[in-house]
N, C-alpha and C positions, 0 to 999 in steps of 0.2 A: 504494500500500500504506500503511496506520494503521498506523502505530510508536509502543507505548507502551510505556517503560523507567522501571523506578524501581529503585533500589539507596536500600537502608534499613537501617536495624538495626530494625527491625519486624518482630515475627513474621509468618511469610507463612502468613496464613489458604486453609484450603484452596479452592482455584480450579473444581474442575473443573464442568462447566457452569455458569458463572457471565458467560458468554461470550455474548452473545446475538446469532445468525449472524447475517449479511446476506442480502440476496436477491443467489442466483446462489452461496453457499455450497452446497457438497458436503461438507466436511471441515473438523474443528474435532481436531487432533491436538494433544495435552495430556502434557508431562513434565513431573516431579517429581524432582528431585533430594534426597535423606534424607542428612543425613550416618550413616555409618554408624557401626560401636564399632571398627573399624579401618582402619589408615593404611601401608600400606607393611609389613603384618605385625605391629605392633606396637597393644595397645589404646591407646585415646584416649576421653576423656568429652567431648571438642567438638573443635571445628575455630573459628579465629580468622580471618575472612574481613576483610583491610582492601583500602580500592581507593581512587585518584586517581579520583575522583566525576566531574568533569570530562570527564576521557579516557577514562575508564572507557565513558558514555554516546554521548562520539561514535564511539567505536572500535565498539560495538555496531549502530550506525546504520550505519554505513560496510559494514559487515559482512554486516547484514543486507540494505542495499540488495543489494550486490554479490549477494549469494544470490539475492536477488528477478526478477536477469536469467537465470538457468537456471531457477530454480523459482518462478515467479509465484505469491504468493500476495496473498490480501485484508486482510490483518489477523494482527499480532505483538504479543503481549504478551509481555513480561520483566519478573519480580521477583528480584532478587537482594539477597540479605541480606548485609551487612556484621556486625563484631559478633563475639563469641562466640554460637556454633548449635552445644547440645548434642547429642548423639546421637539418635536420632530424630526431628530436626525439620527441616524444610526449606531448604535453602540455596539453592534457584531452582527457578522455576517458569517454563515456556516454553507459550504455547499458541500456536497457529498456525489460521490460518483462511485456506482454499480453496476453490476452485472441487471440486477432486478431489485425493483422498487421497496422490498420489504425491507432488504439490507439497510438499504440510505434512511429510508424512515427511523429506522433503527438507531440507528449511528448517531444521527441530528439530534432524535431527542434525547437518549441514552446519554450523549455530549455536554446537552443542556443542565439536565439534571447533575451531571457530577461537577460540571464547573461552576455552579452556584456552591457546590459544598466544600470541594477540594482544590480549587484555583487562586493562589494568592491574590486576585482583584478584588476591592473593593468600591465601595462606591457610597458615595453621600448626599444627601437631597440639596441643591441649591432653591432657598424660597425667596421668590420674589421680592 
């Protein structure tokens, strides 16, 4: 499996087919994380994303390997932004590329789920 991770404070330009399959892909499954205008109920005009860069990337690799042995895929892209990422704009971007559609479903959210728990990023509500 291709694993490619970037964490930036660079706006993340929109991705989707941007992705150009392999032979023997079936599924190219594509999330977009937006922050939103609110946090736990409360408005908010951005989210403060800071992350140990380092551990951040291996913990993502480690992660993703591990996913990779229940749900085989061909190719993982991550963009995650550090930074302040005012409301409407992208705070991660996941594509996924497989053979078949259940792998990639898999992998995206399976990804989701553990980088909320085990990925040095943080993040803090900026209020208006």
């Amino acid at each position: 499996m291709v694993i490619e991770i970037k964490i930036s404070d660079e706006v993340i330009a929109p991705q989707s087919g941007s992705t150009p399959m392999r032979c023997g892909s079936g599924a190219l499954v594509e999330f977009t994380g937006i922050v939103r205008g609110t946090e736990d109920g409360c408005e908010i005009s951005a989210l403060r994303y800071e992350a140990y860069q380092p551990m951040a990337e291996n913990q993502m690799r480690r992660i993703l390997n591990h996913l990779h042995e229940t749900h085989p895929c061909l190719r993982v892209k991550i963009v995650h932004r550090i930074g302040v990422v005012p409301v409407g704009e992208v705070a991660i971007y996941i594509g996924v590329e497989s053979a078949h559609r259940a792998e990639a479903f898999a992998m995206a959210a399976g990804f989701m789920d553990r980088l909320k728990q085990d990925v040095p990023i943080w993040k803090t509500e900026v209020i208006p």
